[in-house]
N, C-alpha and C positions, 0 to 999 in steps of 0.2 A: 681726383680721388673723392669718392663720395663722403660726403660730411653726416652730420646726427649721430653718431654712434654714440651711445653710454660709455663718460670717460669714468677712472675711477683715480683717488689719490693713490701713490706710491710715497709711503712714508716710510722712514726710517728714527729711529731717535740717537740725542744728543748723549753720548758717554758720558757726561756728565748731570744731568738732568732727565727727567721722566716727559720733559716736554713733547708732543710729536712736531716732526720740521717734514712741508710739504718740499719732495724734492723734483717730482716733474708728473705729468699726467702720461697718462698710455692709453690707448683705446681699451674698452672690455667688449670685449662680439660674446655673440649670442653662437652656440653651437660651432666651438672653435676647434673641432678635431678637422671641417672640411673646409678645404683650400676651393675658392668660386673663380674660374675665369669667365667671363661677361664676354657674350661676342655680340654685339649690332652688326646686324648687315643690314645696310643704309642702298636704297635704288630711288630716288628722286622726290626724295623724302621730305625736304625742306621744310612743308606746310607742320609736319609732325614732329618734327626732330627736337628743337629746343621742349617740348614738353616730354619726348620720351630719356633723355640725355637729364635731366630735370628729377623726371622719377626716379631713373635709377641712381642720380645723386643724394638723391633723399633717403632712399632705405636705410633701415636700422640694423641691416645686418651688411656692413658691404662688402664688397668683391675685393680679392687680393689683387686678380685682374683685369682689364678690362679693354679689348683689344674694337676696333671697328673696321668695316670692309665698305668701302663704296664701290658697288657697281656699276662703275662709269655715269656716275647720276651729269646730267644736265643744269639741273635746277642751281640752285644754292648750297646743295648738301655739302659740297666737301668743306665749303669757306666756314659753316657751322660746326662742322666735325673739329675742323681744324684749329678753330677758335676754343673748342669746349675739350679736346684731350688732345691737342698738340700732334703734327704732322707722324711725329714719330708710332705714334698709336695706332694709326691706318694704314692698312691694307689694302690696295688698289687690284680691282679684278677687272674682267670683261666686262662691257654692259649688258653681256648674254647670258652672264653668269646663274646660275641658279642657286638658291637658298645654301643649298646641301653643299654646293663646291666653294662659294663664300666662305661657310664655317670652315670647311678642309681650308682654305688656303688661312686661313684663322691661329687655327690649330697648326699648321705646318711653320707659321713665319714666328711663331709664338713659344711653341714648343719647350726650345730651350730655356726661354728666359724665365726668370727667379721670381716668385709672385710676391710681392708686397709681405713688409716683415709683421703678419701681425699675430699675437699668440697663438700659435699650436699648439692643443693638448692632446698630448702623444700621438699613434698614430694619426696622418692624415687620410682623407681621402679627397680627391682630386673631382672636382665638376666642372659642366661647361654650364652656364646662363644662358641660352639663344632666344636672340630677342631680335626683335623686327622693328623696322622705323617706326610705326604706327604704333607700337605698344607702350603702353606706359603703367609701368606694374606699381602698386597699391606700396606706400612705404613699408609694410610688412609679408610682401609678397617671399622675397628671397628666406626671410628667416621662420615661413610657413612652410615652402618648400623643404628648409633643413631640417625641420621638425620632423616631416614627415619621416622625411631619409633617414631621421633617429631612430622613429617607428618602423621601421619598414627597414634594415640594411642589408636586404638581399634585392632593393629595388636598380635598376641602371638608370629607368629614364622615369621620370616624375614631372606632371604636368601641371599646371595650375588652372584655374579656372577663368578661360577667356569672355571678355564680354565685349560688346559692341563702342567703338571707339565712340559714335554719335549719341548711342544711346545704351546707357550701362545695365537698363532694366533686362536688356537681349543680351541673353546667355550664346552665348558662338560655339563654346565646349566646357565643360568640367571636370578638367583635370583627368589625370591617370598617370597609373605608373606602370614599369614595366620589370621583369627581373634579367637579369644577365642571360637566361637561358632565351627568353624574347616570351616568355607568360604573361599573360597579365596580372596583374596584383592588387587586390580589392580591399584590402584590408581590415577587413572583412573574417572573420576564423569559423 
């Protein structure tokens, strides 16, 4: 489970005194009405993996869930997978698999299960994270993306801003978003 979040005290006081008594921590997330399910699809990744598995530990906002798909990788990947979020976390596909059938099989073995109990304020809304072996998004990447989606809640899909894994000065893309009708959204009025 990704660690860093901003904890806060949960205090109560003594019926008999004004003292306050610290009685345990709880996490405080950052834009807690959206539940994040995290999908890596991992294809023979090994060289990248512990620094992207790394990143998405470190965010400041993190995922309730966090599922991974290996693509019949060869290299080392699963033994790293399965070291860093336990066999039970992984999704096993073809090695033909492509991007898009990874996440569905993601999404399908995942489905039901219950995301990580961390504050909801009231309504939720439910995301997917898709991230690729090779990415390794900026500690504040996930809770820029939910920023957005505050800005924007007629958006479906929201992108970030990719850069070069060797060379971070090359921009790959800049983000976008999209609306449930499949428009673009510029945000922009």
């Amino acid at each position: 489970m990704p660690t860093g979040t901003a904890l806060h005290d949960a205090t109560h006081y003594r019926a008999t005194d004004d003292r306050r008594i610290m009685t345990h921590r709880i996490p405080l997330i950052s834009h807690p009405r959206h539940v994040v399910t995290a999908v890596l699809v991992a294809h023979d990744g090994a060289r990248w993996l512990p620094t992207t598995l790394q990143a998405v530990k470190m965010q400041r906002r993190p995922v309730q869930r966090f599922v991974v798909v290996d693509t019949g990788s060869r290299d080392e990947s699963r033994t790293i997978l399965e070291h860093a979020v336990g066999a039970a976390s992984i999704v096993d596909a073809p090695r033909d698999a492509g991007f898009s059938e990874a996440v569905h099989l993601a999404v399908a073995a995942f489905a039901t299960a219950p995301p990580i109990a961390l504050p909801v304020n009231g309504s939720s809304v439910e995301w997917l994270w898709l991230l690729h072996d090779d990415s390794a998004p900026e500690p504040r990447a996930l809770e820029a993306l939910l920023a957005l989606a505050d800005q924007m809640p007629s958006a479906a899909v929201i992108g970030p801003k990719l850069v070069d894994w060797h060379d971070p000065e090359v921009l790959l893309e800049v983000g976008h978003a999209v609306d449930r009708g499949g428009h673009r959204q510029t945000g922009i009025e």
